[in-house]
C-alpha positions as CSV (number, residue, x, y, z in Angstrom):
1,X,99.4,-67.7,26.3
2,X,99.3,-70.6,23.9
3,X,101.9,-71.6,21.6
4,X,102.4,-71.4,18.2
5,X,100.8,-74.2,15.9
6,X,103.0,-76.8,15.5
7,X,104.1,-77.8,11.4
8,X,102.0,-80.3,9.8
9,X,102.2,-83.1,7.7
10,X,100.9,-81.1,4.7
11,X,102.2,-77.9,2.9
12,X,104.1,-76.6,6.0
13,X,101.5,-74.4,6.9
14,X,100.1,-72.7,10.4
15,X,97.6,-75.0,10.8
16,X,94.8,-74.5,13.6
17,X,95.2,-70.7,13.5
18,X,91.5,-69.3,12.4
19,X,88.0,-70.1,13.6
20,X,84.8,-69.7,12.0
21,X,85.1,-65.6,12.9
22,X,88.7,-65.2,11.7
23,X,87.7,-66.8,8.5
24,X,84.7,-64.9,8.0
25,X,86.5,-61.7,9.3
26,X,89.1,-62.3,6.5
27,X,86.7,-63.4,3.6
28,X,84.6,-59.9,4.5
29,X,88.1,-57.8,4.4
30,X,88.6,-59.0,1.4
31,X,85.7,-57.7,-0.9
32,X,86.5,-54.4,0.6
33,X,82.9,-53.6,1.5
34,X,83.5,-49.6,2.0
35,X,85.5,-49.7,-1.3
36,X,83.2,-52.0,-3.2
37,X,80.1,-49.2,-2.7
38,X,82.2,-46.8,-3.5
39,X,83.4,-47.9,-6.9
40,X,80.1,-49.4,-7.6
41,X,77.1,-47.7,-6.5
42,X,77.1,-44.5,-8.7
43,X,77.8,-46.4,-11.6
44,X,74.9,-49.4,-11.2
45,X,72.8,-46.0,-10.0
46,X,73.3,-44.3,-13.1
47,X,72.4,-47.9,-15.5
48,X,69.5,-48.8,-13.5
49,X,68.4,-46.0,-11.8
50,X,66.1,-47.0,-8.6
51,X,66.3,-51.0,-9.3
52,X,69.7,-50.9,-8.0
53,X,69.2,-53.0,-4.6
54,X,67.2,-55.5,-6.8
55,X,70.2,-55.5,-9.0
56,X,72.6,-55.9,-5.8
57,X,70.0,-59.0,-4.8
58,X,70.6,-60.1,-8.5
59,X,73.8,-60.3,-8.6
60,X,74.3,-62.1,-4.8
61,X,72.7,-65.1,-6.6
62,X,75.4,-66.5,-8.8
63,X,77.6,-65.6,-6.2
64,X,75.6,-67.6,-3.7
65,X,75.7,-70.7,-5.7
66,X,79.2,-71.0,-6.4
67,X,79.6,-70.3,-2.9
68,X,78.3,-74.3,-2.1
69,X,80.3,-75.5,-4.7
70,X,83.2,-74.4,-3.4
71,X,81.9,-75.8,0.3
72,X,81.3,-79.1,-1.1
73,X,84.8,-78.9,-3.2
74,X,86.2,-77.9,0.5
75,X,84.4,-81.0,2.2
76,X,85.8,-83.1,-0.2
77,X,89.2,-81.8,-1.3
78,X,90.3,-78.9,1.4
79,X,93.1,-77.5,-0.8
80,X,94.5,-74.2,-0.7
81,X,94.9,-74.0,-4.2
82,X,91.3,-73.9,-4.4
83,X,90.5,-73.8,-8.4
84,X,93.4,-74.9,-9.6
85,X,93.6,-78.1,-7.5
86,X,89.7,-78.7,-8.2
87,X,89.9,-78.2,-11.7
88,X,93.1,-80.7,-12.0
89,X,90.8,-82.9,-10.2
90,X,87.7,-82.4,-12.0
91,X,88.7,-82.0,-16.1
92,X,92.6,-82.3,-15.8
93,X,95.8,-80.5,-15.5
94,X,95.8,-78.3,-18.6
95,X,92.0,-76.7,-17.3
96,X,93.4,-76.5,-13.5
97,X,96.5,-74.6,-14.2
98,X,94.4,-72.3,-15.8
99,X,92.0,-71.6,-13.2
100,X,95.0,-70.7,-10.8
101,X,96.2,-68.4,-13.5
102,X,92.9,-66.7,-13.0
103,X,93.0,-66.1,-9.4
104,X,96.9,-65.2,-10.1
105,X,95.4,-62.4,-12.7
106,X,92.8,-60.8,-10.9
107,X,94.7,-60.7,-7.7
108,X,97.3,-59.0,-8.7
109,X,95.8,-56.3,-11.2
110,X,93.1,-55.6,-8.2
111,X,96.4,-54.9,-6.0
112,X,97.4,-52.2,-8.4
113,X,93.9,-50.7,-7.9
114,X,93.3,-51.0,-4.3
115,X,97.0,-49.4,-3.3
116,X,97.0,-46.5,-5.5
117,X,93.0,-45.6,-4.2
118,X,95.0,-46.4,-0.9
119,X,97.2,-43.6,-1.8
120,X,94.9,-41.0,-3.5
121,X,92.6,-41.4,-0.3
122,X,96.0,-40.8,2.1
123,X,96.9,-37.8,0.5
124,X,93.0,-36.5,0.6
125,X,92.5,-36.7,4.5
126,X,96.3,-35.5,5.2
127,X,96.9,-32.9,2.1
128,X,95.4,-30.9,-0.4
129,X,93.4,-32.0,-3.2
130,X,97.0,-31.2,-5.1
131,X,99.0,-33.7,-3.3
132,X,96.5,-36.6,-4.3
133,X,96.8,-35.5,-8.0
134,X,100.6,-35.6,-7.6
135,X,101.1,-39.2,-9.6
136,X,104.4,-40.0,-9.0
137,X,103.5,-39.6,-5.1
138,X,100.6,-42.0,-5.0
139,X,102.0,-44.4,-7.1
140,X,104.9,-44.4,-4.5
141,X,102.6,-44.6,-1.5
142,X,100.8,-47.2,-3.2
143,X,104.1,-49.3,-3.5
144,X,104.9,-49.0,0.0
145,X,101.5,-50.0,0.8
146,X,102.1,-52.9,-1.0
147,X,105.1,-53.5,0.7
148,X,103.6,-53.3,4.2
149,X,100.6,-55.6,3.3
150,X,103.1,-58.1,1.8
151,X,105.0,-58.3,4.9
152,X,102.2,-58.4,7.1
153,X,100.9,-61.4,4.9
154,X,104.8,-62.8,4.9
155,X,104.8,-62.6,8.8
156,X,101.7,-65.4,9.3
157,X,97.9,-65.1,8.7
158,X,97.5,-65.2,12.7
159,X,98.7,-61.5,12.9
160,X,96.9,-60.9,9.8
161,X,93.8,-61.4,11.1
162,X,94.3,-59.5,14.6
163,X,94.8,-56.7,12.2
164,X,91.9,-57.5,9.7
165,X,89.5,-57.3,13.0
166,X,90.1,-53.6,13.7
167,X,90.4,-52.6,10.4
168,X,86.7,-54.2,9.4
169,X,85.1,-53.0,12.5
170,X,86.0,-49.4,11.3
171,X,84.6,-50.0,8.3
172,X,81.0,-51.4,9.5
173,X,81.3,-48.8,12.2
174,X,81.4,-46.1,9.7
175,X,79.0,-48.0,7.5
176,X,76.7,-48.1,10.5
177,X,77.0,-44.5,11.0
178,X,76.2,-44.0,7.2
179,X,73.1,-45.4,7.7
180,X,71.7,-44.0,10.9
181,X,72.8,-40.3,9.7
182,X,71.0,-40.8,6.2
183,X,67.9,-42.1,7.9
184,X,67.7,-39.7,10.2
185,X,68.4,-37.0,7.7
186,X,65.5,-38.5,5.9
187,X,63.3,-38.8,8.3
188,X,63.7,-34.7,10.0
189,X,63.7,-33.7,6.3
190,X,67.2,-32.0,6.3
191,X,68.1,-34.9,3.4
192,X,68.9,-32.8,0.1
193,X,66.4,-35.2,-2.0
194,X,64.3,-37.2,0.3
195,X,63.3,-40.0,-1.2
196,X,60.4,-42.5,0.4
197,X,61.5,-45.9,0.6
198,X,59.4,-48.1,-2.3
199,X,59.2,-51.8,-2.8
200,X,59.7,-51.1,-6.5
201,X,63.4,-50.9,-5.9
202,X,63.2,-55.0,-5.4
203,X,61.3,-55.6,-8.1
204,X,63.0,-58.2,-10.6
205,X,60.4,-57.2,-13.6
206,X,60.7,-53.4,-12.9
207,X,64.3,-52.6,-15.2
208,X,63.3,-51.5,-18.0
209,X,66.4,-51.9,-20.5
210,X,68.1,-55.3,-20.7
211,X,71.8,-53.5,-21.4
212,X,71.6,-51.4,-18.6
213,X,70.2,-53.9,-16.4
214,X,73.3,-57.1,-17.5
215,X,75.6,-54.0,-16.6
216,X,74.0,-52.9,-13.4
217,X,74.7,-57.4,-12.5
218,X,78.2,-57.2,-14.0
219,X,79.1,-54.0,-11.9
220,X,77.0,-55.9,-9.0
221,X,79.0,-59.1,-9.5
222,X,82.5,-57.3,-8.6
223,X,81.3,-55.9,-5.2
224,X,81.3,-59.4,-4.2
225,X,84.5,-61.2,-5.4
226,X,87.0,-61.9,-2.4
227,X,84.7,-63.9,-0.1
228,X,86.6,-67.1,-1.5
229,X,89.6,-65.7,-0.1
230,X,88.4,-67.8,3.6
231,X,88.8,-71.0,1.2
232,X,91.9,-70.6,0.1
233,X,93.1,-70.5,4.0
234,X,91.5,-73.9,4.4
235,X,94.3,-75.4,5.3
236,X,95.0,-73.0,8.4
237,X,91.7,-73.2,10.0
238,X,91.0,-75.5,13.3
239,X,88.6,-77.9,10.6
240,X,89.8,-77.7,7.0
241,X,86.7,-79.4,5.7
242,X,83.8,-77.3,7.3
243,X,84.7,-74.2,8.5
244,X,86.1,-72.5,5.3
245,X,82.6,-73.7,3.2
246,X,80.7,-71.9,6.3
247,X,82.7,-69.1,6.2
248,X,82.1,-68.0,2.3
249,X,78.6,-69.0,2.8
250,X,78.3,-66.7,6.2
251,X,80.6,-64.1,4.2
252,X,78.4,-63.9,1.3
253,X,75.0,-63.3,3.3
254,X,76.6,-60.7,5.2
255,X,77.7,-58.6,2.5
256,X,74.4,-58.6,0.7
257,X,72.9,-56.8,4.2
258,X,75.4,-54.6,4.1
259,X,75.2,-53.5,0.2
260,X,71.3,-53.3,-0.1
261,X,70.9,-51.8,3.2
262,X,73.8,-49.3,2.6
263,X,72.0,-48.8,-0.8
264,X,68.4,-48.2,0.2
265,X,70.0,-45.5,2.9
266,X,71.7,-43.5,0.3
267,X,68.7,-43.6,-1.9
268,X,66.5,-42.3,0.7
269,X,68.6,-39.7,1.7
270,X,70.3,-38.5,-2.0
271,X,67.5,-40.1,-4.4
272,X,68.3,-41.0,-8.0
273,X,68.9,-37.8,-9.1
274,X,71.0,-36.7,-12.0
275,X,72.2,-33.1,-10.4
276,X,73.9,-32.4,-6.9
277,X,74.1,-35.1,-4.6
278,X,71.7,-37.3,-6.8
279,X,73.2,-41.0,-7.1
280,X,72.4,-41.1,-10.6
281,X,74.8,-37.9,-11.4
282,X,77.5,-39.0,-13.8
283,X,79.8,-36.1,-12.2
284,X,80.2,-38.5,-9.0
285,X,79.4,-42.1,-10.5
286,X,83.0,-43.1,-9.5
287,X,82.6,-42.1,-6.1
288,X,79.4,-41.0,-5.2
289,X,80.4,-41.0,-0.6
290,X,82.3,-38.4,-1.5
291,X,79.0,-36.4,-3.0
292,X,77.8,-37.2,0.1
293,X,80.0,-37.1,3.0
294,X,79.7,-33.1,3.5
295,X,76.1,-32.8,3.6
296,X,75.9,-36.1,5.9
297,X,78.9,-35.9,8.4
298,X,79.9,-32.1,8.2
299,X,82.5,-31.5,10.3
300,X,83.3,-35.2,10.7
301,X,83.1,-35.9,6.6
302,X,86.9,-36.9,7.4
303,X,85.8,-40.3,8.5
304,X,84.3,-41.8,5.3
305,X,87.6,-40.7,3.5
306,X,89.4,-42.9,6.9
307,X,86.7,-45.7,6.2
308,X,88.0,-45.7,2.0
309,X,91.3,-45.9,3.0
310,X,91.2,-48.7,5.8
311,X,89.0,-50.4,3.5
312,X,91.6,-50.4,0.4
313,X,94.7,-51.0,2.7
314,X,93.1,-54.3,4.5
315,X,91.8,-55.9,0.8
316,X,95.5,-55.3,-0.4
317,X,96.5,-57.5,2.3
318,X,93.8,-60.1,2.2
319,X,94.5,-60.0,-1.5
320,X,97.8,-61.5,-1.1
321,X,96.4,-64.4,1.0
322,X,94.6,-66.3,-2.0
323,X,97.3,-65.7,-4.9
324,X,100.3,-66.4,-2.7
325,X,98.8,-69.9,-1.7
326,X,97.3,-70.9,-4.7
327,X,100.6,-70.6,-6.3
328,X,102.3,-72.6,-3.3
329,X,99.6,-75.5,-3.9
330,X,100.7,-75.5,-7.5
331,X,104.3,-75.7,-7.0
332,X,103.6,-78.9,-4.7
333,X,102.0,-80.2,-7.0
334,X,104.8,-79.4,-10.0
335,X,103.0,-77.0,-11.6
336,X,105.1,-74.1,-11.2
337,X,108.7,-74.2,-9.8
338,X,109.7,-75.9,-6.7
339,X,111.1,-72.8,-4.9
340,X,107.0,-71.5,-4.8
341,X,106.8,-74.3,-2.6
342,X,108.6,-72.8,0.3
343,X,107.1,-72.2,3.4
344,X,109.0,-70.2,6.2
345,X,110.2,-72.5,8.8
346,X,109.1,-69.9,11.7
347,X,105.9,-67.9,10.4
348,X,104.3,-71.1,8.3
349,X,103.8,-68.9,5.4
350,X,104.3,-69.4,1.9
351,X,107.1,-67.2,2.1
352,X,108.6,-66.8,-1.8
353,X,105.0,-67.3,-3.5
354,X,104.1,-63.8,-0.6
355,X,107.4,-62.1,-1.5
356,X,106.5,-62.4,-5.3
357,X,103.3,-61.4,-5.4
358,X,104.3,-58.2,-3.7
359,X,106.7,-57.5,-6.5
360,X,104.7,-58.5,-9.2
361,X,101.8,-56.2,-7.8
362,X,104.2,-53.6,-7.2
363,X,105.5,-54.0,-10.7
364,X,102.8,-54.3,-12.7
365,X,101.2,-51.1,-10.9
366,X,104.0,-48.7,-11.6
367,X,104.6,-50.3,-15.2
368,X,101.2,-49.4,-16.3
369,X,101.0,-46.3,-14.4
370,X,103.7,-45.3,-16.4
371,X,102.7,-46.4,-19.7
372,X,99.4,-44.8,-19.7
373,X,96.8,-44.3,-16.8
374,X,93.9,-45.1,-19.0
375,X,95.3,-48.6,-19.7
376,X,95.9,-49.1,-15.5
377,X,91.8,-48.1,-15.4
378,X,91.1,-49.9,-18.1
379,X,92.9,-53.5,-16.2
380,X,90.5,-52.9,-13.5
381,X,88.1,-52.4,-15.7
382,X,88.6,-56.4,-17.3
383,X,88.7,-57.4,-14.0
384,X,85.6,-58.8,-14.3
385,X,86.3,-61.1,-16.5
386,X,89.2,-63.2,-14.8
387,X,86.5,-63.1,-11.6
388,X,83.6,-64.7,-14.3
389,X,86.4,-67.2,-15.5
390,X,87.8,-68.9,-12.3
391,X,84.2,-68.7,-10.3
392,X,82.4,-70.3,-13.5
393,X,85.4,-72.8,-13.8
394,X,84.6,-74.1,-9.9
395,X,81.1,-74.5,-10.4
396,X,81.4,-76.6,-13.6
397,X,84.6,-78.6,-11.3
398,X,82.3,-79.2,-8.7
399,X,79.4,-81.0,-10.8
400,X,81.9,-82.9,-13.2
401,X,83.6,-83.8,-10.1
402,X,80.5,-85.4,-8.2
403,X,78.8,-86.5,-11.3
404,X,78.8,-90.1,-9.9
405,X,76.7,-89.1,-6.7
406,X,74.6,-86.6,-8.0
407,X,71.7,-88.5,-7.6
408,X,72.3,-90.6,-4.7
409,X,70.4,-87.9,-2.8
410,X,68.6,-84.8,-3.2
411,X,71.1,-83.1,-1.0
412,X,74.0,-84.3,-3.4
413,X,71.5,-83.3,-6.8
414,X,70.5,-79.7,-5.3
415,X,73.8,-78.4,-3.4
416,X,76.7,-80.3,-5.7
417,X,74.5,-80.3,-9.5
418,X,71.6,-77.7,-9.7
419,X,73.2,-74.7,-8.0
420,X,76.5,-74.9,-9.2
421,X,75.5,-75.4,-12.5
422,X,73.3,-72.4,-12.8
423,X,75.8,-70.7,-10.9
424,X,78.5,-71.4,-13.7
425,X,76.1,-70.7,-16.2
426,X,75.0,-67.3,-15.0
427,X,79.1,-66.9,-15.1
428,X,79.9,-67.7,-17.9
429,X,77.1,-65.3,-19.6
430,X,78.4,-63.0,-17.4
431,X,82.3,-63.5,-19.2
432,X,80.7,-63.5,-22.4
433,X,78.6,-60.6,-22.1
434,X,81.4,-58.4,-20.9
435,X,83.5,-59.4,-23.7
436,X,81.1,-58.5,-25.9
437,X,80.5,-55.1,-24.6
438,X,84.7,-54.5,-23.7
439,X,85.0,-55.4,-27.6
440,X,83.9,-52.1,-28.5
441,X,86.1,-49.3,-28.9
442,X,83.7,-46.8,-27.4
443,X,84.3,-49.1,-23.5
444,X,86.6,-48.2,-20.9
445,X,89.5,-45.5,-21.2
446,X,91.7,-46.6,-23.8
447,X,91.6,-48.2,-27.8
448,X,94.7,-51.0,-28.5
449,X,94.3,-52.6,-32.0
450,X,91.4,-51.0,-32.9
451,X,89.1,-52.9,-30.4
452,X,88.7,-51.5,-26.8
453,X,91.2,-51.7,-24.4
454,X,90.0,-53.3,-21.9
455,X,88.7,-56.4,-24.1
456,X,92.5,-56.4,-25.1
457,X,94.5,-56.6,-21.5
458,X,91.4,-59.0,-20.1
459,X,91.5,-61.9,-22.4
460,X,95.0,-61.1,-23.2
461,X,96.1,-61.9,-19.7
462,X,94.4,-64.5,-19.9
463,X,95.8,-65.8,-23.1
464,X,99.2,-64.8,-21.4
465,X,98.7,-67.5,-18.7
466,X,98.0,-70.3,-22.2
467,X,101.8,-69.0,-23.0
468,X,103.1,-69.5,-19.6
469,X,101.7,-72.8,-19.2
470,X,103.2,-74.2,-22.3
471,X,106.4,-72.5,-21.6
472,X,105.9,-74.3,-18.2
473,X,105.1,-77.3,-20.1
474,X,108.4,-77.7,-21.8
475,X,110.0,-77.5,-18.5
476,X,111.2,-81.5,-17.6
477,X,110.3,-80.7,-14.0
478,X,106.2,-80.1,-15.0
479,X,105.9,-83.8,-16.4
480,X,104.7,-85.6,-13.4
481,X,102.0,-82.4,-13.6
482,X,100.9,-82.7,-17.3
483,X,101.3,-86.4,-17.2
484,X,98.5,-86.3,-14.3
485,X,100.8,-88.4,-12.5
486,X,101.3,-85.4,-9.0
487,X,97.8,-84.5,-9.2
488,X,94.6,-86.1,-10.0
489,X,91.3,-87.6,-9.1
490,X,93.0,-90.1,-6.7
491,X,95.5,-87.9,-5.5
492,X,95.3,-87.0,-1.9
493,X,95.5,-83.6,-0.9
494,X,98.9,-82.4,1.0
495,X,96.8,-81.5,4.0
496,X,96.2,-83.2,7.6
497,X,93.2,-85.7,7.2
498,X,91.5,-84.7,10.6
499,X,90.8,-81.8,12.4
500,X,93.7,-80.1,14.2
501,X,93.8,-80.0,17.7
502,X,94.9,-76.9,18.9
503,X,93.8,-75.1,22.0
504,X,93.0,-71.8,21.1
505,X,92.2,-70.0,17.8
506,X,93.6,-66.5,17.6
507,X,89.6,-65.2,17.4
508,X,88.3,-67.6,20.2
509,X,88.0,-70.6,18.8
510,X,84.5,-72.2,16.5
């Protein structure tokens, strides 16, 4: 029995509590793997048709490449406000409280999401299909889901993760079990549409229309977001500086074998299909397992509907994680209030900046459930682009910021310039595309000043956060912020310098 981490010299937080598995435990839990394929699949399916592992492989590339600039931003500045404090760093305070507004927007409009498909899912496996319909009963469910997650969060990341361990080794399990049944299925000819596996499906030249092929990557690109959650725990890992950057890196290779391979099964077992079970069939684009699960598990179809549940209730939690701490980092830093800055004496947690991100989530969920479900489908719709914005904004902080050494090496020149950049620039076409296409009135659910909803509520949040900032700005208390006098290049980070020494990580240790 060890004892508990002892406070630091830095934020206040439980340092020493994850290893290299904890980290990458929590950076998986957080893209909801289960969930992602769920949302996703049918709909890159239906725009791409049988090119949609090569559109999975695609899309894992930008992803990739920010991933090493935000290990080399870790190396150098292991920060748990992430963006934000590497923006500051890298193009000033105005750009940096920007990019933590990002991670703020997307974390809490994918909250809303993820608890009330938490409660639709509930109400499937323990109910009839009438009690899942019943609004006013999911959305409640999906506040108290909220609630628990927050408090788990509030409690300390070391019980987090004990929890994040089961609930992700259900969800591969299940995953797994996807897999072997489709194959086999396949294979003994019992599959509804057997379809022979064919190296065409990773062929980059093979899509045939560029619109359906820059949605197919955009849909792609969402799958992935929450493997940067493992950075923003940096500073409560046994070695701030390299075990978070391994982590997203390990975090981000894992979930491409688990996407294409989940992929490849379904398509050999379903095909492409635009009737019954076929992936391509609009009918069940938004949730193509459940096509599925009948034909594939029988008896035991129960279990996918578990694996969507456990899946949706462990991102809400690991969802917390990043947004609560990046908005601690910015209160020590003064930009935000000072009380976001508190850390519970006992569980090491940024207690306030937890408490209101629960109630925000919770909030802004029932608000817009409210108001219109449409608009509520059409936020997680935008999503996409405060992910594109806060990514791109990294990669571009991580070559501005080591623009001196770029060249002292070809280490430096590959792994801090080329990839980041391309990975920022693949971004930001991303954003722009997206906007583009969330312009027109015909996209999403919902039409708000004559242009399409969703363009409206995802570059208005982000327009919102402009406002905030200059309210913030005319706050006495932000001046040492905006004067770049609490945070710049030169400023070090509130974090311990070495490694912790601590005798036992909650997962075992490195």
């Amino acid at each position: 029995m060890t004892s508990a981490p002892e406070r630091t010299s830095g934020k206040g937080l439980a340092a020493g509590t994850l290893g290299l598995w904890g980290s990458t435990v929590i950076g998986l839990a957080s893209t909801a793997p289960v969930y992602s394929l769920v949302a996703t699949l049918g709909f890159v399916v239906v725009a791409v048709g049988a090119q949609a592992p090569i559109a999975f492989v695609l899309a894992f590339i930008p992803m990739l490449f920010i991933a090493f600039a935000y290990r080399e931003l870790n190396n150098e500045v292991p920060d748990c406000g992430t963006t934000f404090t590497w923006g500051t760093k890298a193009f000033g305070p105005w750009v940096g409280w920007m990019g933590g507004w990002g991670v703020a927007v997307a974390g809490m409009v994918v909250l809303a999401n993820l608890s009330q498909i938490a409660g639709i899912y509930l109400w499937s496996l323990v109910g009839d299909g009438s009690l899942a319909e019943n609004v006013p009963l999911v959305t409640a469910t999906g506040v108290a889901f909220i609630a628990a997650m927050t408090y788990v969060s509030y409690r300390g990341v070391e019980i987090g993760e004990r929890i994040q361990n089961i609930l992700l080794a259900v969800q591969y399990i299940v995953l797994a079990l996807f897999v072997v049944v489709a194959l086999w299925k396949f294979f003994d000819g019992t599959a509804p549409n057997p379809t022979p596996f064919d190296l065409a499906w990773f062929n980059p030249l093979g899509f045939t229309d560029w619109s359906g092929f820059t949605e197919a990557v955009l849909l792609a690109l969402f799958i992935y977001w929450g493997w940067d959650t493992c950075l923003a725990l940096n500073e409560e890992t046994k070695d701030p500086k390299r075990i978070p950057g391994r982590a997203a890196l390990l975090t981000t290779v894992i979930l491409l074998g688990t996407y294409v391979t989940v992929t490849v099964a379904a398509m050999m077992y379903a095909g492409v299909g635009e009737d019954g079970a076929g992936l391509a069939n609009a009918d069940n684009a938004d949730d193509v397992f459940l096509a599925m699960k009948d034909g594939l598990f029988g008896p035991f179809a129960w279990v996918l509907v578990v694996a969507v549940l456990i899946s949706a209730v462990s991102s809400t939690q690991t969802t917390i994680l990043p947004t609560a701490r990046g908005t601690l980092a910015m209160a020590a830093y003064k930009a935000l209030p000072a009380r976001f800055q508190t850390v519970h004496p006992r569980f090491h947690t940024p207690s306030f900046s937890t408490l209101v991100m629960g109630i925000v989530a919770s909030v802004y969920y029932v608000g817009m459930t409210i108001i219109s479900d449409n608009i509520l489908q059409d936020s997680i719709l935008s999503l996409g682009l405060a992910i594109a914005f806060y990514y791109a904004m990294t990669g571009y902080a991580c070559v501005w910021y080591f623009r001196r050494e770029l060249f002292t090496s070809g280490k430096n020149l590959v792994y801090r310039g080329i990839l980041p950049l391309l990975g920022a620039l693949m971004l930001t076409y991303a954003f722009v595309q997206s906007a583009i296409d969330m312009y027109d009135v015909g996209y999403g659910n919902s039409e708000l000043l004559g242009i399409g909803g969703t363009f409206v509520i995802g570059i208005g949040a982000l327009a919102f956060g402009v406002v905030l900032m200059v309210v913030w700005y005319l706050v006495p208390a932000s001046k040492p912020f905006f004067r770049g006098e609490s945070l710049n290049r030169d400023t070090e980070v509130l974090v311990p310098d070495e490694p912790i020494t601590y005798p036992r990580s909650v997962d075992g240790g490195i």
